[in-house]
VOGU-3710 file (C-alpha; in Angstrom, 3 decimals, decimal comma):
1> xxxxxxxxxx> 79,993/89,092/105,103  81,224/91,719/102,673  83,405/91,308/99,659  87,019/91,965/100,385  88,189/94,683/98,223  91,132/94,563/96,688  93,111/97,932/94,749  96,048/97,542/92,364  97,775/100,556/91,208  100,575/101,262/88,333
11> xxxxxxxxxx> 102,981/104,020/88,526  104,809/104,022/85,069  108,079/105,962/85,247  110,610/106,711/83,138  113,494/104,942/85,096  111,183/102,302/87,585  107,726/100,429/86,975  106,177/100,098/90,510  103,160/98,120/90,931  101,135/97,676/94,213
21> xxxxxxxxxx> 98,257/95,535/94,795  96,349/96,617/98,281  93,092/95,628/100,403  90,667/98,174/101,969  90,048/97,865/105,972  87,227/97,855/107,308  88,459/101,633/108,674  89,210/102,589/105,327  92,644/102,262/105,562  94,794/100,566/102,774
31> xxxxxxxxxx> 97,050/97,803/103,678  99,431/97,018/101,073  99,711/93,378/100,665  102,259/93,273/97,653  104,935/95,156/95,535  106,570/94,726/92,387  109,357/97,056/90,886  110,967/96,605/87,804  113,558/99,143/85,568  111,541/101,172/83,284
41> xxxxxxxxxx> 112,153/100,443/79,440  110,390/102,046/76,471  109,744/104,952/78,268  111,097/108,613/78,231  110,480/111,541/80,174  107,217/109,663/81,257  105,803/109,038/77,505  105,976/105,717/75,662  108,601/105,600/72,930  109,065/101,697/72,496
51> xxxxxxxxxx> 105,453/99,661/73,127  107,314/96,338/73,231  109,694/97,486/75,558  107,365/99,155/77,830  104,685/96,266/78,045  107,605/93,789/78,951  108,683/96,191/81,795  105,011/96,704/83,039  104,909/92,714/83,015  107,395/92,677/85,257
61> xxxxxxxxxx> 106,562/94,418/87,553  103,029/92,986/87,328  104,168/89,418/87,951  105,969/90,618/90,930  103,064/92,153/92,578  101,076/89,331/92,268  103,217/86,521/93,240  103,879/88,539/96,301  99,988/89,447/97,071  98,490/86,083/95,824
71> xxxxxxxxxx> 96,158/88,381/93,843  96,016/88,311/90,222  95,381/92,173/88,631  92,792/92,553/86,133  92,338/96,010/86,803  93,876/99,195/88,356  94,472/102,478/88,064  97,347/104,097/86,605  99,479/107,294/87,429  100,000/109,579/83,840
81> xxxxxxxxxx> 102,597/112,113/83,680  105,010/113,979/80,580  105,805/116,876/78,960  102,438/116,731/77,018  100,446/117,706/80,115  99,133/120,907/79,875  96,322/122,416/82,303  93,557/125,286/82,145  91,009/126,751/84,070  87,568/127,171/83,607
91> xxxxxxxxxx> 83,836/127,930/84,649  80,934/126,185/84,140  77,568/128,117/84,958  74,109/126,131/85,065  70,644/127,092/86,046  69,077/125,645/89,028  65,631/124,227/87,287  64,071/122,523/90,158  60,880/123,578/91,945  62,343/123,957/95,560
101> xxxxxxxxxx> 65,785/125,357/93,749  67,019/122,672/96,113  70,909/122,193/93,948  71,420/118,282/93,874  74,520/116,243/92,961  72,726/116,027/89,182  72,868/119,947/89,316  76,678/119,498/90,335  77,407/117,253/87,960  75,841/119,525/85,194
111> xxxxxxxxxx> 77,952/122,338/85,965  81,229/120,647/85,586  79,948/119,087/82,481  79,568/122,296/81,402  82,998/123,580/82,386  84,248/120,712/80,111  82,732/122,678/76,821  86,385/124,544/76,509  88,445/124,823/73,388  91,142/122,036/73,299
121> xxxxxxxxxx> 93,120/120,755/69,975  91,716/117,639/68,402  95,058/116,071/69,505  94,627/116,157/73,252  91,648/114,522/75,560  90,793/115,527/78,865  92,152/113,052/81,811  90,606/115,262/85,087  88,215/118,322/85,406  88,731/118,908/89,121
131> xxxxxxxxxx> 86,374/121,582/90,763  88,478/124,296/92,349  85,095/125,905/94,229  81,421/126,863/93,650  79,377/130,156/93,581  75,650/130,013/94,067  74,375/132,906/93,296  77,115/135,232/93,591  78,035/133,636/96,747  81,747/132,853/96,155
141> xxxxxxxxxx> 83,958/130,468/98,243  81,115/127,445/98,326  82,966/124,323/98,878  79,898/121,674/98,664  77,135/123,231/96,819  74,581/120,329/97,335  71,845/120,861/99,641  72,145/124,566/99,251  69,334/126,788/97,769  69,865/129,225/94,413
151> xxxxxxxxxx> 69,164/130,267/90,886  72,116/129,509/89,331  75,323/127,349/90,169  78,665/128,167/88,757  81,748/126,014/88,894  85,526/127,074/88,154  87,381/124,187/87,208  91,178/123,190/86,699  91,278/121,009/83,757  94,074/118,795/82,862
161> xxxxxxxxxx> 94,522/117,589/79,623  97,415/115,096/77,446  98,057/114,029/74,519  95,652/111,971/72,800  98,406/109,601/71,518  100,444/109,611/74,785  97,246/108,512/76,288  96,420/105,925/73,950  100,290/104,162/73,589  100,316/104,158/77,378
171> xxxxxxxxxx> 96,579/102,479/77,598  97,115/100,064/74,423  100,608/98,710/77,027  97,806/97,569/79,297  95,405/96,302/77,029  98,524/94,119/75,379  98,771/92,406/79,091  94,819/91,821/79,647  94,550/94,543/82,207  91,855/97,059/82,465
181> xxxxxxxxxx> 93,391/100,717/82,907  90,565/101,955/85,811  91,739/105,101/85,764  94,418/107,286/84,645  95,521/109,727/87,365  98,415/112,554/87,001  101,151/111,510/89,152  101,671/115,085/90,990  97,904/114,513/92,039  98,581/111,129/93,401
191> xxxxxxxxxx> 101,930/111,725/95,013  99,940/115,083/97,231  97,346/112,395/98,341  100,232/110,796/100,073  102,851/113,363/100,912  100,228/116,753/101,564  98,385/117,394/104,926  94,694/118,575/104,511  96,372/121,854/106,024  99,258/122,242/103,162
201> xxxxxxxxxx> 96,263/121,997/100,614  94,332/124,125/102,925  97,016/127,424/103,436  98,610/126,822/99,866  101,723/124,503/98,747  103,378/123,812/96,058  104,205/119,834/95,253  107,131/119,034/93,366  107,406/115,572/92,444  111,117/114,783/90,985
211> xxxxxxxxxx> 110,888/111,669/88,879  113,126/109,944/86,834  112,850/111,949/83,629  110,215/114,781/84,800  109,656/117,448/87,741  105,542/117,044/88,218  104,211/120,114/89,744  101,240/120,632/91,488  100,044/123,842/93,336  97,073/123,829/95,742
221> xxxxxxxxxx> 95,359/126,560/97,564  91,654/126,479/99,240  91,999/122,453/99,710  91,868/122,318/95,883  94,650/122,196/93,106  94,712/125,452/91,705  98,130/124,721/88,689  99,380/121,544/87,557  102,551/121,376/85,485  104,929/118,983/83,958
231> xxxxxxxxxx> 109,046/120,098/83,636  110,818/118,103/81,316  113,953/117,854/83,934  114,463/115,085/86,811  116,525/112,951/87,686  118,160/111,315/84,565  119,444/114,660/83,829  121,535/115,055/87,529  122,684/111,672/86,544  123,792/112,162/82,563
241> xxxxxxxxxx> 124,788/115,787/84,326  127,254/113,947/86,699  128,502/111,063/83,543  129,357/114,323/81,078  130,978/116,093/83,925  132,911/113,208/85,372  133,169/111,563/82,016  132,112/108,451/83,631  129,660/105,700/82,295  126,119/106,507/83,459
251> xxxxxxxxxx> 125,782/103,489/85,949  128,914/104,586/87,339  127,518/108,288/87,524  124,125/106,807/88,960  125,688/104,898/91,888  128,044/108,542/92,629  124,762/110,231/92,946  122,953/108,255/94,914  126,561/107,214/97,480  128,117/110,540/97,388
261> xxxxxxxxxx> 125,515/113,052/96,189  125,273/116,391/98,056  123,009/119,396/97,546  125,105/122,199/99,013  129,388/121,887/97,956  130,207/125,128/99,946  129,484/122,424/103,055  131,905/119,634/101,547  135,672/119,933/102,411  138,066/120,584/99,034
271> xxxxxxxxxx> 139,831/117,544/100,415  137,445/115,163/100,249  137,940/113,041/97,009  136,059/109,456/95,857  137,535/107,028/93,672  135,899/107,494/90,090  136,038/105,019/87,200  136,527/107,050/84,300  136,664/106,873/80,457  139,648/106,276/79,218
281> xxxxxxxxxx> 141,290/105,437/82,398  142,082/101,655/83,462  142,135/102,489/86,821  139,762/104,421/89,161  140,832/108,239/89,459  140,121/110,436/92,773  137,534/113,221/92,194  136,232/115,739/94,028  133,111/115,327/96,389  132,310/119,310/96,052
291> xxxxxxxxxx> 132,634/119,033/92,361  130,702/116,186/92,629  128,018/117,833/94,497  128,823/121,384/92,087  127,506/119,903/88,945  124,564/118,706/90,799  123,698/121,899/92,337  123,980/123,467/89,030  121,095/121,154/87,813  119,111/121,579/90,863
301> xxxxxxxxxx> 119,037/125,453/90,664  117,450/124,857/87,109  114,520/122,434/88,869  113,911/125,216/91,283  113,865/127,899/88,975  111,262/126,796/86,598  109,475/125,399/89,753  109,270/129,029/90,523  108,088/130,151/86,809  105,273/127,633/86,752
311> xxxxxxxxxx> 104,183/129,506/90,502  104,410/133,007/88,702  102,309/131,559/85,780  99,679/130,538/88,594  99,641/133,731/89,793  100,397/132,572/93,353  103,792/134,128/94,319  103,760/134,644/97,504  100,467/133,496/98,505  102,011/129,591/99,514
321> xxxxxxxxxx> 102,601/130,002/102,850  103,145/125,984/103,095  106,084/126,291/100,753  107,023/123,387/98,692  106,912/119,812/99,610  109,396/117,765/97,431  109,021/113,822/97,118  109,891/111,506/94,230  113,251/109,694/93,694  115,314/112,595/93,700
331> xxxxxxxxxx> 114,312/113,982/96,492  116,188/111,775/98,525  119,219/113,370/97,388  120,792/114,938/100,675  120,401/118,400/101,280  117,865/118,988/98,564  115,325/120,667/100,774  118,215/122,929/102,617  119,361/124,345/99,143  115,691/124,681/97,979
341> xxxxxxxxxx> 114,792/126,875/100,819  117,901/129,070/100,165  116,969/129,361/96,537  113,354/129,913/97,027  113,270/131,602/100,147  110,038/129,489/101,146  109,365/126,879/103,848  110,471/123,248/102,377  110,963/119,564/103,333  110,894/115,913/101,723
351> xxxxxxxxxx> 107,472/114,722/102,041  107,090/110,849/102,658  104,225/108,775/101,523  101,951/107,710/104,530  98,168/106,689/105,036  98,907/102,956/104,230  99,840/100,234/106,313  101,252/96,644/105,927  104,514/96,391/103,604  105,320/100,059/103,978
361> xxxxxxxxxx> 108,731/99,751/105,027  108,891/98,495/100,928  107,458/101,965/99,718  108,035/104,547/102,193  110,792/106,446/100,774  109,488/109,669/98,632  110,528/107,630/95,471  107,119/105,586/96,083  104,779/108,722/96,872  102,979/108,309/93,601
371> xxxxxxxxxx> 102,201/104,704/93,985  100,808/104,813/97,610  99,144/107,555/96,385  97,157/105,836/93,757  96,073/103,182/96,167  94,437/106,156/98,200  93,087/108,121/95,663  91,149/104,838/94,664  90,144/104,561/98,397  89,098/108,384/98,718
381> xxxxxxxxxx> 87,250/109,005/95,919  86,627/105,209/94,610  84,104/104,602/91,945  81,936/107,529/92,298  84,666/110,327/93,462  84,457/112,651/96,043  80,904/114,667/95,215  81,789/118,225/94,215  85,589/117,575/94,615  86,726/115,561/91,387
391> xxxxxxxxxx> 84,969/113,892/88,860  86,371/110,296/86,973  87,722/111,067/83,126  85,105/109,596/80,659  85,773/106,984/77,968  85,526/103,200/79,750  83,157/101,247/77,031  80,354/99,154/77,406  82,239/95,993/77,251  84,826/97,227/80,450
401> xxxxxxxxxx> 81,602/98,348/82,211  79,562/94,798/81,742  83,206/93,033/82,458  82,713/95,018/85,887  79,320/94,552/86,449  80,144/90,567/86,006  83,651/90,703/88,422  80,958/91,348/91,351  79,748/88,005/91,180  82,753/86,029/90,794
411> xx> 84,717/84,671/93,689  88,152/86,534/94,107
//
């Protein structure tokens, strides 16, 4: 009978810590068998500022997950994401040097290695080199090269890249707690293997993911990712948006946003007031609903509009028939996708996370999109990846790789 296997995943935000443990079906399916969510500390606009701090939130959320799956996590893979994370794109070229000129996953594997030898700053490592398509021998538009006959195989490549010491505070969190970071994955990357349809990726779509203290973008075209982009703007700023405006404590400006948060004011009657607990002010004033739902329009124009910029820098305006899908916590926020569409003039909705099963009702709100979508990008490309689609970052040590070797021999 074949070893169960069992998939934990991390998604370290800047306002949440959400871990999920899950267990592959027999039909490939994930089923998740246990959450854990706990308030993000140490942590801003997706980077690691305070290690204590962050380690005692990821612990938390940890402890949840397991009591609830009766698994304990020594391993997983964890979603990455900041202002640090930059992206390029490049081509790898390689000979074909066998006899029959028969191109093999070796030759594959070759060329992206070779679309790796770019110029990057000492300061930053590599986290994915994702092939965007092949050309074998001037034959352009080759999505699976192996099997295929030629002289010389080329690769172009999107390349995404951090900062070295991002990287390394956010893996030393999980080597403080015992756990073995599997793989770091960039969140916008995650959240479209939940939220996209193999025909978004297909036509061309643009992923937004609005996070706590980031927008993650990620634009795909030809079933590959073609731009990936972090804005330093989410949700935190609505919120601290909605406290300056209001003058209002921030928990007080939180809970307005999420009760009484509206996209579009010009829809809102001028009569419609809420009770608001102000500085200053012993008692609860009334306030607006459309000035509520003003200031966070304001904000929201400003996502979209450097949404847009990081399109124009991809060179793909108008060329996304799909539109934009947006998912992460903010995209809950009613009428998001309505003033988006006016603003952008492009096909939009929310996009909910959905290829698991199990406790989904726990994580099937766009604010879990990243997390879900860990568990399936373990599933989908697992230990080896997807041949010619994605390759795994490089840098897990002997020890980690003996430590594996040994876990398939002990009883789970």
């Amino acid at each position: 009978m074949p070893r169960e296997r069992f998939i934990s995943a991390i998604d370290v935000g800047t306002t949440k810590i959400c871990t999920i443990v899950g267990r592959l079906l027999p039909d490939e399916q994930v089923e998740v068998l246990g959450v854990g969510i706990a308030p993000s500390r140490g942590l801003r606009r997706g980077m690691v500022v305070n290690i204590e701090e962050a380690v005692e939130s990821i612990q938390a959320s940890v402890d949840q997950a397991e009591r609830a799956s009766g698994q304990r996590i020594g391993r997983a893979l964890v979603g990455i994401a900041g202002s640090h994370i930059e992206s390029i794109n490049n081509k790898g070229i390689v000979a074909i040097s066998h006899p029959n000129r028969v191109i093999t996953a070796e030759d594959v594997s070759r060329a992206i290695d070779s679309a790796r030898t770019v110029s990057i700053p000492s300061n930053r490592e590599i986290l994915h080199i994702i092939p965007r398509g092949y050309v074998v021998d001037g034959q352009d538009g080759v999505r699976n090269p192996i099997g295929m006959s030629g002289l010389r195989l080329e690769v172009e490549a999107h390349i995404v890249t951090g900062a070295a010491t991002a990287i390394h505070n956010l893996t030393h969190c999980f080597q403080q707690l015992g756990i073995d970071v599997e793989e770091l994955v960039l969140e916008p990357l995650a959240s479209g293997e939940a939220v996209l349809t193999e025909e978004e990726r297909e036509i061309g779509v643009v992923l937004a993911d609005i996070g706590g203290g980031t927008t993650d973008v990620a634009i795909y075209a030809d079933g590959a990712v073609w731009h990936s982009a972090s804005i330093p703007v989410g949700g935190y700023q609505l919120t601290r948006d909605l406290a300056i405006g209001l003058q209002t404590p921030y928990a007080v400006a939180e809970e307005i946003k999420q009760r009484y948060g509206y996209a579009l004011p010009q829809e809102i009657s001028i009569d419609d007031t809420v009770e608001v607990q102000t500085f200053g002010s012993s008692a609860p004033r009334p306030v607006s609903r459309r000035r509520i739902s003003e200031i966070l329009q304001d904000r929201l124009v400003e996502i979209f509009s450097l949404i847009h910029r990081e399109v124009e820098r991809a060179g793909k305006e108008k060329l996304l028939p799909a539109g934009l899908v947006l998912t992460g916590g903010s995209a809950k926020l009613s009428g998001i996708d309505e003033l988006a569409r006016q603003y952008l003039q492009v096909p939009v909705r929310v996009g909910f996370p959905a290829g698991a099963v199990g406790l989904v009702d726990k994580v099937g709100d766009p604010a879990f999109a990243t997390s879900i979508g860990l568990l399936l990008w373990a599933v989908r490309y697992g230990e080896e990846g997807r041949p010619g689609r994605r390759s795994r970052p490089r840098g897990r040590g002997l020890f980690s790789r003996v430590l594996d070797w040994l876990r398939e021999f002990l009883p789970q």
